[in-house]
C-alpha positions in Angstrom: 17.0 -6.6 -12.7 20.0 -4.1 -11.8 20.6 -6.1 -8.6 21.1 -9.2 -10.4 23.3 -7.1 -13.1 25.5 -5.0 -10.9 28.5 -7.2 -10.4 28.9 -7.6 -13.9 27.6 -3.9 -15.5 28.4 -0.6 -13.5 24.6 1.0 -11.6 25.0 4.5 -13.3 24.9 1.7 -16.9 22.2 -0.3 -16.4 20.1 2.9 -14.7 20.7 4.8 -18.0 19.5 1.3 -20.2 16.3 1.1 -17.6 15.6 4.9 -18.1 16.1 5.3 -14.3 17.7 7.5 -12.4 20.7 6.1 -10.2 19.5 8.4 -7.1 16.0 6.6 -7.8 17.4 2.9 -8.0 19.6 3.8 -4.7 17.0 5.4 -2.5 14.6 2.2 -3.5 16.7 0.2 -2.4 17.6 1.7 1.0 13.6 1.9 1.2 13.4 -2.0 0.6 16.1 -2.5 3.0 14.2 -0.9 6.1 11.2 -2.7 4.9 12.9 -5.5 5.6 14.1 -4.9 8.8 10.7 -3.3 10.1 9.5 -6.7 9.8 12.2 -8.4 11.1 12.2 -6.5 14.3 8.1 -7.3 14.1 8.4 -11.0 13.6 11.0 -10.9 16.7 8.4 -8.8 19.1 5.3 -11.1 18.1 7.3 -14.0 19.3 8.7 -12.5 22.5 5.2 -11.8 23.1 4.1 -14.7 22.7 6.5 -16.7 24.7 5.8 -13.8 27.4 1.9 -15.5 27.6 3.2 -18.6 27.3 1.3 -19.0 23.8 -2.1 -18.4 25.9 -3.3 -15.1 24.2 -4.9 -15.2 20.8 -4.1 -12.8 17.7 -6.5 -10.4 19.1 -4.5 -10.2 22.8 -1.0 -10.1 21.1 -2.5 -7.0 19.2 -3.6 -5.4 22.1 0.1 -6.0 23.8 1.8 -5.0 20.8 0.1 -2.0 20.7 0.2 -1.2 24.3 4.4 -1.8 23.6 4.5 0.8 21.1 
């Protein structure tokens, strides 16, 4: 809600009207952001790992080779 509100309304604002602290709201959002990018960067190495077998190793093999990756 305070993302879809914060051009119009200031964060400190609508954190006060939510009963949320504007630290809170912030460090939420940072941890959504990395979130986001972890999976990103895991969708990427599935697919180079896939197109490394040639699309011959199952779920199971691309596990194993993700894991062996670290």
């Amino acid at each position: 809600m305070i993302n879809n509100l914060r051009e119009q309304y200031a964060v400190p604002a609508l954190c006060r009207q939510l009963h949320v602290s504007p630290s809170g709201y912030y460090r939420w959002q940072l941890s959504s952001l990395c979130t986001w990018a972890e999976e990103g960067r895991l969708e990427l190495e599935i697919i180079a790992a896939h197109a490394r077998t040639r699309g011959t190793h199952g779920a199971s093999a691309s596990k194993r080779i993700l894991r062996l990756m670290g």
